[in-house]
TIRO-2110 file (N, C-alpha, C; in Angstrom, 1 decimal):
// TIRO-2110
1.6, 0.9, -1.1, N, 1, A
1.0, 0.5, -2.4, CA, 1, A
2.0, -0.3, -3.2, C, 1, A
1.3, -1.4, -4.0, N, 2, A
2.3, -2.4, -4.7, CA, 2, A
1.8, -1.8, -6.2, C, 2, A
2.7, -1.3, -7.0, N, 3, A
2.3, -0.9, -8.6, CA, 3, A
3.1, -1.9, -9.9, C, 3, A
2.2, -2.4, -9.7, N, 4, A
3.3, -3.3, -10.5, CA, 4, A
3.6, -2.7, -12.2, C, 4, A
2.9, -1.0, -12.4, N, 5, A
3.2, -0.7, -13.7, CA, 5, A
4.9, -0.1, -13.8, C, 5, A
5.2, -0.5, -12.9, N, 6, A
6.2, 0.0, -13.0, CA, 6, A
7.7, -0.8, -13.2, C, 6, A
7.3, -1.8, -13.4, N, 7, A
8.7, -2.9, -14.0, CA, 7, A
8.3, -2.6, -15.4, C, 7, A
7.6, -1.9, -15.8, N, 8, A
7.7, -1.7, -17.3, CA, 8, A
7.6, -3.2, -18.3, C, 8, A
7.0, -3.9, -17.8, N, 9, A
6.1, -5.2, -18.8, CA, 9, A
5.3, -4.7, -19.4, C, 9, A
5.2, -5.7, -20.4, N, 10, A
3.7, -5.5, -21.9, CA, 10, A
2.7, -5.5, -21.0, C, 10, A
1.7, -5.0, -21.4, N, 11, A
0.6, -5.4, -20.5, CA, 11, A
-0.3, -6.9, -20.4, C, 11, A
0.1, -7.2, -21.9, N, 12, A
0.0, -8.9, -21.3, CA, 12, A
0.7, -9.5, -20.5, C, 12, A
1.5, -9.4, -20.1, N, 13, A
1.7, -10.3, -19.3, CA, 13, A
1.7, -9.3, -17.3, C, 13, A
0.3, -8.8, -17.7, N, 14, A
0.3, -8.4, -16.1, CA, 14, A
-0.5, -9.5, -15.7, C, 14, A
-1.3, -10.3, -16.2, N, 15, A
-2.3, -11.3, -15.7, CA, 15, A
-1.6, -11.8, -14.4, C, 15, A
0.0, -12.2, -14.9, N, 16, A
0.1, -13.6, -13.8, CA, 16, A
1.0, -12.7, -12.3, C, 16, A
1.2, -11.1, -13.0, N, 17, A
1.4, -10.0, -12.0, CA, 17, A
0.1, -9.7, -11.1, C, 17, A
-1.4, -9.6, -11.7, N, 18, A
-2.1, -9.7, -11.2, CA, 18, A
-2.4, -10.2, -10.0, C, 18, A
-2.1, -11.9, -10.4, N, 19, A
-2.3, -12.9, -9.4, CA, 19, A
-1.5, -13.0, -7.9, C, 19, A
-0.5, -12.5, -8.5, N, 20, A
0.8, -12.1, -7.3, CA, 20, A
0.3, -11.2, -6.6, C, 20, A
-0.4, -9.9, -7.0, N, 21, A
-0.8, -9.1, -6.0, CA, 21, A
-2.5, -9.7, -5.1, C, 21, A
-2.8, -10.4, -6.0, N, 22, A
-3.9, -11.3, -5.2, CA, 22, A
-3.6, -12.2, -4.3, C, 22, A
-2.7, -12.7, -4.7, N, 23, A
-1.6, -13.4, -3.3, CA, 23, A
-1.1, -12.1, -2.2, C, 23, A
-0.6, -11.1, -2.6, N, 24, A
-0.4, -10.2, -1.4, CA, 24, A
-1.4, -10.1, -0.6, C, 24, A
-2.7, -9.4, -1.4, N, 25, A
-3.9, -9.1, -0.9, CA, 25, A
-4.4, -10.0, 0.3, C, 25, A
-4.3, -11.5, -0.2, N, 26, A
-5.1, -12.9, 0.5, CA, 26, A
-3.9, -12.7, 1.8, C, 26, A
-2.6, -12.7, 1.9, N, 27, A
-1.7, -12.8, 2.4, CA, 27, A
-1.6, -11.6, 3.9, C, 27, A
-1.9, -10.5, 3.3, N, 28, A
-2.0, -9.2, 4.0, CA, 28, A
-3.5, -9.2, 5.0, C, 28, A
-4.3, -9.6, 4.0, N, 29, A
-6.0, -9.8, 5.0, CA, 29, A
-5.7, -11.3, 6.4, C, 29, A
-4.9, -12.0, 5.5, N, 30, A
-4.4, -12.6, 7.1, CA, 30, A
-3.6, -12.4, 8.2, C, 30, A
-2.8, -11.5, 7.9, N, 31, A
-2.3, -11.1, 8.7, CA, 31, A
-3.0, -9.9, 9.7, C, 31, A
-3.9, -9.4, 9.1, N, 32, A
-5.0, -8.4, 9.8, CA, 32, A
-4.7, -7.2, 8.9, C, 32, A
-4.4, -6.9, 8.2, N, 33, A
-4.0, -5.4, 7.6, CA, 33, A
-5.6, -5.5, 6.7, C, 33, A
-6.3, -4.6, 5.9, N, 34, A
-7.4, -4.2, 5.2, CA, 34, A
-7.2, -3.5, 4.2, C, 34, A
-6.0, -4.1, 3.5, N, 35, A
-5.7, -4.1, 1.8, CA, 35, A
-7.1, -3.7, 0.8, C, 35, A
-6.6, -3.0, -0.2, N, 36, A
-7.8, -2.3, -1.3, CA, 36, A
-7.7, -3.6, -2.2, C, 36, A
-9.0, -3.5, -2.5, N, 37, A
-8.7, -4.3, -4.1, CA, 37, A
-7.7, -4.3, -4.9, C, 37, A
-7.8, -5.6, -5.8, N, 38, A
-6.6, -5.5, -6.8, CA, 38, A
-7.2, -4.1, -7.7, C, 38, A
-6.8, -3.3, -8.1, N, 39, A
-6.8, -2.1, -9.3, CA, 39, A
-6.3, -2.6, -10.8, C, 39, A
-6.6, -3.2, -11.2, N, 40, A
-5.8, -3.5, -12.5, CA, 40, A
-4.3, -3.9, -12.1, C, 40, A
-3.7, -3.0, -11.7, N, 41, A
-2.2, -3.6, -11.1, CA, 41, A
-2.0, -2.3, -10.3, C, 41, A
-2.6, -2.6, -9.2, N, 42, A
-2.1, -1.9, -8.2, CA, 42, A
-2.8, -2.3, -6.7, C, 42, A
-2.3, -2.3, -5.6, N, 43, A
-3.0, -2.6, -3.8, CA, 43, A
-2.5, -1.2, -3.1, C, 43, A
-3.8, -1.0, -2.0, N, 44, A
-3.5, -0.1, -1.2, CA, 44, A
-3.5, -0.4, 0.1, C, 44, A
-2.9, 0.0, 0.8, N, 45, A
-3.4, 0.2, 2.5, CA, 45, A
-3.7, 1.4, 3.0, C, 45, A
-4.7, 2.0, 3.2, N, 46, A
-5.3, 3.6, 3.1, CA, 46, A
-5.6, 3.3, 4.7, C, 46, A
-5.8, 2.9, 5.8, N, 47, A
-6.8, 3.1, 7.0, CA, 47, A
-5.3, 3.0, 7.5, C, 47, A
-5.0, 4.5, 8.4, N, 48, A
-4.2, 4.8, 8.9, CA, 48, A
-3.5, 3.6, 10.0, C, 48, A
-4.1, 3.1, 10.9, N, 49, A
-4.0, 1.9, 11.5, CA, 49, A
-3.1, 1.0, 10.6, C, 49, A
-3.4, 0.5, 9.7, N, 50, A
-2.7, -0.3, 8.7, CA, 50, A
-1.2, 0.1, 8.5, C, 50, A
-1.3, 1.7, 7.8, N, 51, A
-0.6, 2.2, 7.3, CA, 51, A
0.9, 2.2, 8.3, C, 51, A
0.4, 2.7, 9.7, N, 52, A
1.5, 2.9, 10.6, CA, 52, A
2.2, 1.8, 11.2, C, 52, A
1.0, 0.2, 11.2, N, 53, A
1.7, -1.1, 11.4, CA, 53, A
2.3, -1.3, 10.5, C, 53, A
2.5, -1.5, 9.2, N, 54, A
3.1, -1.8, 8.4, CA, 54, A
4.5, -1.1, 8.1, C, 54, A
4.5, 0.3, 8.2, N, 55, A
5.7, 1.1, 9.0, CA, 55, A
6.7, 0.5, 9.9, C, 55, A
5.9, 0.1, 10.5, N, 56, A
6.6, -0.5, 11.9, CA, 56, A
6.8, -1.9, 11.9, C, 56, A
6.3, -2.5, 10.9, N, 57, A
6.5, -4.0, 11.0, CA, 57, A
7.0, -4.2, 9.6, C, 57, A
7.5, -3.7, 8.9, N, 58, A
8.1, -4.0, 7.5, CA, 58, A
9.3, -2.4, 7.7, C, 58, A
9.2, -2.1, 7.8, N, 59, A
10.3, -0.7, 7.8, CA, 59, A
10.6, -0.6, 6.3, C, 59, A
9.8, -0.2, 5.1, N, 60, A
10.4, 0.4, 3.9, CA, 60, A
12.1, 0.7, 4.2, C, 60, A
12.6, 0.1, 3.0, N, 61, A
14.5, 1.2, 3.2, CA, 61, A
14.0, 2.2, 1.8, C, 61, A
12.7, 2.6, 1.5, N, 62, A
12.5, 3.7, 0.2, CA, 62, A
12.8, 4.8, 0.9, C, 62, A
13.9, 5.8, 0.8, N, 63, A
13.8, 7.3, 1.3, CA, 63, A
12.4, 8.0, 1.2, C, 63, A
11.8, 7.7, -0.3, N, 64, A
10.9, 8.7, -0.8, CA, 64, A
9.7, 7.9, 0.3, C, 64, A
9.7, 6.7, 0.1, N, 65, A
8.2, 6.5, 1.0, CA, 65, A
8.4, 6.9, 2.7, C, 65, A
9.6, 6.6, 3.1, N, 66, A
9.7, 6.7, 4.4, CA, 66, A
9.4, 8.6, 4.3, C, 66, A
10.0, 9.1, 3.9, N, 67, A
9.3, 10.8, 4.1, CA, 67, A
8.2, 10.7, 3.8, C, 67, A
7.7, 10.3, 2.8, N, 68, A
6.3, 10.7, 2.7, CA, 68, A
5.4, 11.0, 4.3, C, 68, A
5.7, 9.0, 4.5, N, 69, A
5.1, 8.6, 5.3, CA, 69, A
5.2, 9.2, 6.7, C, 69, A
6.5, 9.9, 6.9, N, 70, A
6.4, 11.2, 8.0, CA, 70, A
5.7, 12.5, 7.9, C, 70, A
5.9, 12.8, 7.0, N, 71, A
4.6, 14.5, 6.2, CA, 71, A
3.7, 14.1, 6.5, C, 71, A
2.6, 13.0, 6.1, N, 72, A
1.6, 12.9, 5.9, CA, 72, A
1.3, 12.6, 7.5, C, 72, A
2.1, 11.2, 8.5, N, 73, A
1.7, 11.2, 9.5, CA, 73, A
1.9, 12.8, 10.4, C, 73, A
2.4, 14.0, 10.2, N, 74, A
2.5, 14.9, 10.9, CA, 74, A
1.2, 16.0, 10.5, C, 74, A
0.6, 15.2, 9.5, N, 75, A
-0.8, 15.9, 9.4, CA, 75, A
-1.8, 15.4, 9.8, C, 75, A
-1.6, 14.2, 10.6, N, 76, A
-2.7, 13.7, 11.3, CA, 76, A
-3.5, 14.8, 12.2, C, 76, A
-4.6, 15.0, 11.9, N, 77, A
-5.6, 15.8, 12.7, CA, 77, A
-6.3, 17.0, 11.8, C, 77, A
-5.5, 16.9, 10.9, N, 78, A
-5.7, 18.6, 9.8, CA, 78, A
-6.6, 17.7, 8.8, C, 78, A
-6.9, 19.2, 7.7, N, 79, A
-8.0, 18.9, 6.9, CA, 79, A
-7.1, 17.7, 6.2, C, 79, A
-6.0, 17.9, 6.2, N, 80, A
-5.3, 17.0, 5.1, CA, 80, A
-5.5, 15.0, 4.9, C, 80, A
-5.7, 14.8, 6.4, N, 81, A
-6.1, 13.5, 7.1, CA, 81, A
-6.9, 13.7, 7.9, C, 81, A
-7.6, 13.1, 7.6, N, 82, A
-9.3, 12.7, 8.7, CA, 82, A
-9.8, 11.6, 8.3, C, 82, A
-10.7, 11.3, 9.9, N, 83, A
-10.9, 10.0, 10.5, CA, 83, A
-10.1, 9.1, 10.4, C, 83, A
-9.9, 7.7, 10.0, N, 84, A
-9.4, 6.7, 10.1, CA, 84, A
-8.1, 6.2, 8.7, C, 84, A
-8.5, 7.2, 7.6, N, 85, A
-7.8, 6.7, 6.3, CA, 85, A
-6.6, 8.0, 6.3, C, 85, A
-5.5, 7.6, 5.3, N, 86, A
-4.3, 8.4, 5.0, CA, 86, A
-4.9, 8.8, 4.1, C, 86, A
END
């Protein structure tokens, strides 16, 4: 997930933050990944497939996301994750 509320800008000026994540989005569907809409200021990658390429092909250096992103994959199969999305 890209949040961009979190550089702590006015909210006007998320417009041209906006666009940047519309550039990720355009940028990410080329590459093959199936990015969420822009949210007001925020992108997802939810369909596990995605989730675990992008693990593997960008390697976050975030502690907190990289654990996450182990917990959650070690619930693959439980009520917690099902079918295809995280």
């Amino acid at each position: 997930m890209v949040d961009i509320s979190k550089f702590n800008l006015p909210q006007n000026n998320w417009g041209d933050f906006v666009a940047v994540l519309k550039s990720l989005q355009s940028m990410l569907i080329k590459l093959g990944y199936s990015p969420s809409n822009v949210s007001v200021h925020k992108i997802y990658l939810t369909k596990r497939d995605d989730v675990q390429r992008f693990f593997l092909e960008v390697t976050p250096k975030s502690p907190k996301h990289l654990s996450r992103y182990k917990e959650i994959i070690s619930r693959v199969g439980t009520q917690v994750v099902n079918g295809d999305r995280l």
